[in-house]
C-alpha positions in Angstrom: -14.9 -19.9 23.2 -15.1 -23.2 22.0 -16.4 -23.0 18.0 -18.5 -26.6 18.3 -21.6 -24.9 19.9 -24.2 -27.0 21.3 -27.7 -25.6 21.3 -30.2 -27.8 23.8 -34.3 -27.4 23.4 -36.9 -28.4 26.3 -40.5 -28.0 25.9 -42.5 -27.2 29.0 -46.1 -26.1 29.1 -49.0 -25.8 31.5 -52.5 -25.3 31.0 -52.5 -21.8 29.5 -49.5 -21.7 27.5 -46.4 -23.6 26.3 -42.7 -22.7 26.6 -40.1 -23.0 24.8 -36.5 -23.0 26.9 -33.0 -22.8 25.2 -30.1 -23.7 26.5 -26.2 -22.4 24.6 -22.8 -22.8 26.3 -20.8 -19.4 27.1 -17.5 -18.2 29.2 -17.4 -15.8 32.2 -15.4 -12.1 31.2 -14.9 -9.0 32.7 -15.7 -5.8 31.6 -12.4 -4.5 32.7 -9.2 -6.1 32.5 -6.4 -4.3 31.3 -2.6 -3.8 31.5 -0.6 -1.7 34.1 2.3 0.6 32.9 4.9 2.6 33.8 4.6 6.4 32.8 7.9 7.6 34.0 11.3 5.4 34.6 12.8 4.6 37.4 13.6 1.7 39.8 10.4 0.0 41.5 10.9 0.1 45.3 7.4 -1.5 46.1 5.4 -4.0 44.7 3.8 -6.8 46.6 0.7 -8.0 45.0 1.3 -11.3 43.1 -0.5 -13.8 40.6 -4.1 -14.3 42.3 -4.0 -11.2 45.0 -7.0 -9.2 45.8 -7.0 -5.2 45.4 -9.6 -2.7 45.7 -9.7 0.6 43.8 -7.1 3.2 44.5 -4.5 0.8 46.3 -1.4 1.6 46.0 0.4 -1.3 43.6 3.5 -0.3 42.7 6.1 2.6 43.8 8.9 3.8 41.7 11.9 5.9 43.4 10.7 9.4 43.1 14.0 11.4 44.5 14.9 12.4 41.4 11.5 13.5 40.5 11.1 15.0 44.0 14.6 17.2 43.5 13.5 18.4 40.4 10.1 19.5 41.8 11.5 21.3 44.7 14.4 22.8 42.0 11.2 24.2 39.9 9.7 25.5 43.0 12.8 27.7 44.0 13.2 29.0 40.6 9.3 30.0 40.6 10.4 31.6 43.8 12.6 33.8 42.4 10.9 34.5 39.7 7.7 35.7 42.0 10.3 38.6 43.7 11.5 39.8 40.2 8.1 39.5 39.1 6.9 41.7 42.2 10.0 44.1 42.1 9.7 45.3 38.4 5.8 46.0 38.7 7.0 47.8 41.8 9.3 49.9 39.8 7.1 50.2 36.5 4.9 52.3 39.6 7.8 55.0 39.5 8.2 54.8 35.5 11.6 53.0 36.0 10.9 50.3 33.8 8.1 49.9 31.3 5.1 47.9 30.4 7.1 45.2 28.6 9.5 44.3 31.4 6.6 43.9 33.5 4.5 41.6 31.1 7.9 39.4 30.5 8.3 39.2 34.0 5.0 37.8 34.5 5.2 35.3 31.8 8.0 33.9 32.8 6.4 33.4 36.4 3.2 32.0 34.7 5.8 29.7 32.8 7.3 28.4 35.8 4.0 27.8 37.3 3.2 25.3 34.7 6.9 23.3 34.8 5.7 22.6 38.4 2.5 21.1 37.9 4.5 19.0 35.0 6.6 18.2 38.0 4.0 17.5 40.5 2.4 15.1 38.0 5.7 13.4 37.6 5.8 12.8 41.0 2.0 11.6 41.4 3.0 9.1 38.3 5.7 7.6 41.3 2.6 5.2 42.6 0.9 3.4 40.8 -3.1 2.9 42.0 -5.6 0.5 40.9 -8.0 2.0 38.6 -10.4 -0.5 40.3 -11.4 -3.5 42.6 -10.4 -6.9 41.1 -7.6 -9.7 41.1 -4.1 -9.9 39.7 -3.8 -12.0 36.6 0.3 -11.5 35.8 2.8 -9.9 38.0 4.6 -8.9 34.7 7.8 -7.0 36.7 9.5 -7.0 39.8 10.5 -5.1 42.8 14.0 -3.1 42.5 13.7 -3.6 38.5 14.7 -0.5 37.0 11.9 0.2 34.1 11.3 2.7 31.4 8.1 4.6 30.6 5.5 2.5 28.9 6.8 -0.7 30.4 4.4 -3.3 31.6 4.2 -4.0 35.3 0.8 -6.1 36.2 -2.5 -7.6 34.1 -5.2 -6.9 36.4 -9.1 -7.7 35.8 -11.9 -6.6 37.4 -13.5 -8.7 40.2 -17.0 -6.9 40.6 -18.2 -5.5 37.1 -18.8 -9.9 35.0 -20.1 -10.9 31.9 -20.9 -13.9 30.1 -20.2 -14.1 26.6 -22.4 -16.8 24.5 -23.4 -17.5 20.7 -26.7 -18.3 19.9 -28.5 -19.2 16.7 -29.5 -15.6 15.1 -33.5 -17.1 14.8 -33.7 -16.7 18.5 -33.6 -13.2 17.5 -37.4 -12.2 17.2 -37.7 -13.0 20.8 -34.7 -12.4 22.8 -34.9 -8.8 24.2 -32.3 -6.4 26.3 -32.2 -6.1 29.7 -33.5 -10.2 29.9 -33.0 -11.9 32.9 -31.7 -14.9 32.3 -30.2 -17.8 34.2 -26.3 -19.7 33.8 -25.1 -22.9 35.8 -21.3 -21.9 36.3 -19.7 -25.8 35.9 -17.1 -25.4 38.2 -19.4 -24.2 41.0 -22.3 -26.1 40.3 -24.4 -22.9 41.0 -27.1 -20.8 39.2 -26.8 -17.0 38.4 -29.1 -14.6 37.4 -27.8 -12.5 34.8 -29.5 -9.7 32.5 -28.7 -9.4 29.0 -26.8 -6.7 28.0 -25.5 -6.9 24.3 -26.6 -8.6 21.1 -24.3 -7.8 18.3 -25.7 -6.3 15.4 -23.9 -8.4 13.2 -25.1 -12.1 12.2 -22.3 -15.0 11.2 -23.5 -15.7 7.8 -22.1 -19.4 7.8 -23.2 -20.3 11.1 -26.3 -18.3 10.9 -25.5 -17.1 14.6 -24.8 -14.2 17.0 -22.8 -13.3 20.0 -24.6 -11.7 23.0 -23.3 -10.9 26.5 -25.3 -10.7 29.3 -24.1 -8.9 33.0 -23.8 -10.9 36.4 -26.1 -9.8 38.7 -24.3 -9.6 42.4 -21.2 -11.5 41.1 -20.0 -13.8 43.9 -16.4 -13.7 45.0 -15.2 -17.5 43.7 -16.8 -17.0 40.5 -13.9 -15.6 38.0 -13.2 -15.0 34.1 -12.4 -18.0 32.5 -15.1 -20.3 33.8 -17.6 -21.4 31.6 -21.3 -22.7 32.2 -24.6 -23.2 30.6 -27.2 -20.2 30.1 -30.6 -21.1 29.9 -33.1 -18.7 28.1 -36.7 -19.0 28.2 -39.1 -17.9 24.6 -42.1 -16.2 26.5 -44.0 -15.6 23.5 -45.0 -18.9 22.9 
């Protein structure tokens, strides 16, 4: 946000009372906006979405090649397989005293052992797509499709498209009046249109040089063509006068 803050005061009153109305310039954010990454490594054979795409949650964004990962599932499963009918075989014998109480129990662990390798497996090859952990926009298609990537290794920015904030600073004297849960109203610039939002934060912290405080406040029903970045004019109005 812009440091040179401009605070704008308007007088209105009626026959009962007078009111005081503020005006401070702030910046549209999301709540949510965060970084995509690979969790295994391997060579992406699907990704479509680019710079400015729409998604909604769970979508499927990206695809690695999960052969390998596949393979080693089904490997896991045949060994567990095996394991199961010696399992089942030496508790069948330990019935005629042929073996004892510790072949049985080792037998068992090592099926119970086997069981967990496949659900580290299975969640190897769940980590093969890659699904949006909401509804929102693509900022920065980071990778590629057929690059070959590692674990950890960026693939998309995406932000949030529903849950909007705007982010202000205001003088820290407004203080004994604004409240939580506000409504208050914002011209967006580049729309030219008004939107009620309701406070949601004030920091707890005041500037001491500039004797002022950030507060963020939630867009009510955000509308599809407003998006982070834009910036606009809030407007709060001092009821207490």
């Amino acid at each position: 946000m812009n440091k040179k803050i401009i605070f704008l005061m308007i007088f209105t009153s009626n026959l009962f009372s007078m009111e005081e109305t503020f005006q401070s310039r702030a910046v549209v954010n999301s709540f949510d906006r965060t970084i995509l990454s690979s969790e295994i490594g391997g060579k992406i054979v699907f990704m479509q979405k680019n710079n400015g795409d729409y998604f909604i949650k769970n979508d499927i964004l990206v695809k690695i090649d999960c052969d390998i990962y596949s393979a080693e599932l089904d490997k896991i499963k045949i060994k567990r397989d095996l394991l199961k009918v010696k399992y089942d075989k030496t508790k069948q014998l330990s019935t005629f005293n042929s073996v004892g109480q510790f072949e049985v129990k080792t037998a068992e662990l090592e099926l119970q052992e086997q069981e967990q390798e496949i659900k580290i497996a299975r969640i190897n090859v769940e980590r093969c797509e890659i699904k949006a952990p909401f509804s929102g926009r693509i900022v920065e298609k980071i990778a590629s499709k057929h690059q070959n990537v590692k674990p950890q290794e960026e693939l998309y920015e995406i932000i949030s498209s529903n849950s909007l904030e705007i982010r202000t600073v205001v003088p820290a004297k407004w203080l004994s009046w604004l409240k939580i849960d506000e409504e208050i109203t914002v011209n967006i610039d580049e729309l030219n249109i008004d939107v009620k939002t309701r406070i949601l934060q004030i920091d707890s912290v005041v500037d001491p040089k500039s004797q002022t405080v950030n507060l963020r406040a939630k867009i009510e029903n955000p509308q599809n063509n407003i998006i982070a970045g834009m910036s606009g004019t809030v407007t709060f109005v001092n009821h207490s006068k």
